[in-house]
C-alpha positions in Angstrom: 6.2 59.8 60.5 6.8 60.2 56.9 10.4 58.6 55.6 12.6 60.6 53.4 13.2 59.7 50.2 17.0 58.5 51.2 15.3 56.6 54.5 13.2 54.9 51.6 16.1 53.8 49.7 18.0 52.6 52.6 14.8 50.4 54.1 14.6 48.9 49.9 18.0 47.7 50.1 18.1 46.4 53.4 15.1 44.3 52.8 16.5 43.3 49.3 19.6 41.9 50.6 17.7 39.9 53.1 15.6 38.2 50.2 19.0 37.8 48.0 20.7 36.2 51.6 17.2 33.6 51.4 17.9 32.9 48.0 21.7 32.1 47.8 24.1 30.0 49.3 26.3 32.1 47.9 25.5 35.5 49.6 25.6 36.5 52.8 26.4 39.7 54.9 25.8 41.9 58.1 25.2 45.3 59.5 27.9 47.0 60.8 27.0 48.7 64.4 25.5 52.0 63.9 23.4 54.5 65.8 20.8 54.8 62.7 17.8 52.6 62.4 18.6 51.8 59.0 21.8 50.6 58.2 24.5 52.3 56.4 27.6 50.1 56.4 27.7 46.2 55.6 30.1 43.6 55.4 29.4 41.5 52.0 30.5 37.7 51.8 30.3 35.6 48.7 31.2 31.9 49.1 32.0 30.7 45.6 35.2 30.5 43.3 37.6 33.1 42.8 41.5 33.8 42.1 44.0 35.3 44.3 47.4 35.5 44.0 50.3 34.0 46.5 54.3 34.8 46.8 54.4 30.6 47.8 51.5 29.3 44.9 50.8 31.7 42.0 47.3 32.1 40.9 44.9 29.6 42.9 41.1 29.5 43.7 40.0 31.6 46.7 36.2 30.6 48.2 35.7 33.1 50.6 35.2 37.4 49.5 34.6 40.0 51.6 33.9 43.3 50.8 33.1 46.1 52.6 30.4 49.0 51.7 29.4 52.3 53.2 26.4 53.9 51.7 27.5 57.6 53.0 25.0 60.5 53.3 24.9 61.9 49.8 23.5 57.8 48.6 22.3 57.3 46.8 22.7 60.5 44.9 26.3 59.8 44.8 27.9 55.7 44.8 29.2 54.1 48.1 31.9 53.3 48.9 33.5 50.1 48.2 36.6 48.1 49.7 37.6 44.5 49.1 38.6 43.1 52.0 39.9 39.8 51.2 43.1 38.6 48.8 41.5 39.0 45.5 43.2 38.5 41.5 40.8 40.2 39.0 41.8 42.9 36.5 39.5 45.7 37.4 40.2 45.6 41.6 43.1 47.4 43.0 45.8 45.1 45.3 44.7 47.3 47.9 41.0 46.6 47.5 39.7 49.8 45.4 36.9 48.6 42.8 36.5 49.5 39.3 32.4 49.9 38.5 33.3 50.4 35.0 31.0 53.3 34.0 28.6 53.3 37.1 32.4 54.7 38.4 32.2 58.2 36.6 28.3 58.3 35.4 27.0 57.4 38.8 22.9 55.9 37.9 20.9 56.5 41.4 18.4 53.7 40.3 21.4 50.9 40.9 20.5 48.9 43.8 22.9 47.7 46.8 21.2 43.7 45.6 22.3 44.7 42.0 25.7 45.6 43.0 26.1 42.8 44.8 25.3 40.6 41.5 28.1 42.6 40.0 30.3 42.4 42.2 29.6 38.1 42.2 29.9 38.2 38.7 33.3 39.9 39.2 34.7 37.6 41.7 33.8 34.4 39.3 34.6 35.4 36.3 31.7 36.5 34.3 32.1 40.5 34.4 35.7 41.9 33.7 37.4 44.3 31.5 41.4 44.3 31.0 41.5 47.5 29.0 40.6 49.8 31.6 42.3 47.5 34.5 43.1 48.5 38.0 45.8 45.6 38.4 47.5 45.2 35.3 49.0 41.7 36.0 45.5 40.4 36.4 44.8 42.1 33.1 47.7 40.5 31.3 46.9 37.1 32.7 43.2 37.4 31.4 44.5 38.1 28.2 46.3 34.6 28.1 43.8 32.4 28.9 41.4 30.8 26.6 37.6 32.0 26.4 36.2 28.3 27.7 38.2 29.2 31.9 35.8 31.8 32.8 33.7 32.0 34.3 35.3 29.9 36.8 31.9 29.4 38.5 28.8 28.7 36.7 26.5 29.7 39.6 23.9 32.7 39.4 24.0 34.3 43.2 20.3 33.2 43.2 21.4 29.9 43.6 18.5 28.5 45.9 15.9 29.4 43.3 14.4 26.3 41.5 16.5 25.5 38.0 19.2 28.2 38.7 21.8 25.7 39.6 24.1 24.2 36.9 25.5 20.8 37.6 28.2 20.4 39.5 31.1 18.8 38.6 31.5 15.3 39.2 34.4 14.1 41.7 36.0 11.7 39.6 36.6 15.1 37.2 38.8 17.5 38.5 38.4 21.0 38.2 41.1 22.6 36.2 42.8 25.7 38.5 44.4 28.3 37.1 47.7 28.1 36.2 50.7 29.6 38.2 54.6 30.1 37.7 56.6 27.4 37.8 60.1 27.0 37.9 60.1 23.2 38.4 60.4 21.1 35.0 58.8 18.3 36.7 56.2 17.1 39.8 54.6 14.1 40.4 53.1 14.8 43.9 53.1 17.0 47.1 52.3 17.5 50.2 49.8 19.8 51.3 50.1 21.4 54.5 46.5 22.4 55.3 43.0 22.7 54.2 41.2 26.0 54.6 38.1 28.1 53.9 40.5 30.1 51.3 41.6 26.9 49.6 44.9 24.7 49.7 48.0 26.0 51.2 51.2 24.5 50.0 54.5 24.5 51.4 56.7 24.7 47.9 56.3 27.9 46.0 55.8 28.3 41.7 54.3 24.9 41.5 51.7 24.9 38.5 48.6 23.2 39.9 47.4 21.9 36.1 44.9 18.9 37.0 44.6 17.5 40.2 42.4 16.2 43.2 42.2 15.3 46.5 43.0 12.2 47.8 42.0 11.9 51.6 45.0 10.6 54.0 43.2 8.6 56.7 46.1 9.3 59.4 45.2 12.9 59.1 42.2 14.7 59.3 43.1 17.8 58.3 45.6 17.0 55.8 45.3 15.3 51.9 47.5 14.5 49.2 47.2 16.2 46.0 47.6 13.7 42.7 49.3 15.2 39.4 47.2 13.4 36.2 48.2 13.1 33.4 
């Protein structure tokens, strides 16, 4: 039986995210249950650097991003739907999870693929793709606009990270990654516990501490515990 041209579209981008999900260690994502053959709603996850914000630590690095995506029955005629799902800082996503496409938002293009939105939306969570004059979370906006050009992105990887040549170097461990900065009220820290290690970074039991340049030191009579050292 012949396929529409909508059950077209939906087989292309099925089988495109499944060579994208070969092809990065970045990208992953599932189906969610449905009656139809071909899917219509997935679950996105990107594993790579992004910011989120915290009551307890300020701005921090987030590893884990979900986002949600429901290709309804006018796609791809009209956009699908999008959600973040996951604690997310950027400029042009809502605090409750609505996305900004910039001008894919009100002059929808057809031709845009579910793998190209997913490079956007990768290139939003690190860094590379943001606009704080038309933001959707001012604070995020305002923070942009104080931080120097060299921060972002904050990672240098392409989502086709598997593909020969496509991955930068990674930064050595005796070089600590500079974090974003967050508020702090203290005038002074030398060092502080931290209470866990998770998928979603470091969670700390002080609040407005600024993490500036750090790393982890491992303490052997904890495994799932570290200290984190202030330099200079």
């Amino acid at each position: 039986m012949r396929k529409s041209p909508r059950e077209r579209r939906l087989q292309s981008d099925f089988e495109s995210l499944q060579l994208l999900q070969k092809e990065s260690s970045i990208f992953s994502f599932d189906t969610v249950s449905s009656s139809r053959s071909l899917p219509t709603k997935y679950r996105l996850t990107f594993r790579g650097n992004g910011l989120k914000k915290s009551a307890f630590s300020g701005i921090n690095i987030t590893s884990k991003h979900v986002v949600s995506v429901d290709l309804g029955s006018a796609y791809p005629r009209l956009a699908p739907g999008l959600l973040w799902e996951t604690n997310i800082f950027h400029p042009n996503i809502s605090n409750n999870g609505v996305v900004c496409l910039g001008g894919y938002g009100t002059h929808w293009v057809p031709s845009l693929t579910l793998c190209e939105m997913s490079t956007m939306l990768w290139d939003m969570i690190r860094y590379k793709n943001f606009d704080p004059e038309s933001p959707y979370n001012r604070e995020a906006a305002l923070w942009v606009r104080s931080q120097p050009e060299t921060r972002f992105p904050i990672d240098h990887r392409p989502i086709r990270n598997l593909i020969g040549g496509s991955n930068p170097p990674q930064t050595s461990s005796s070089q600590p990654t500079r974090s974003p900065r967050a508020i702090v009220p203290n005038d002074h820290v030398d060092q502080m516990r931290v209470v866990e290690i998770t998928d979603d970074g470091i969670e700390i039991l002080e609040s407005g501490i600024e993490i500036i340049d750090a790393k982890l030191v491992a303490n052997p009579s904890h495994s799932r515990t570290a200290e984190i050292m202030f330099l200079d």
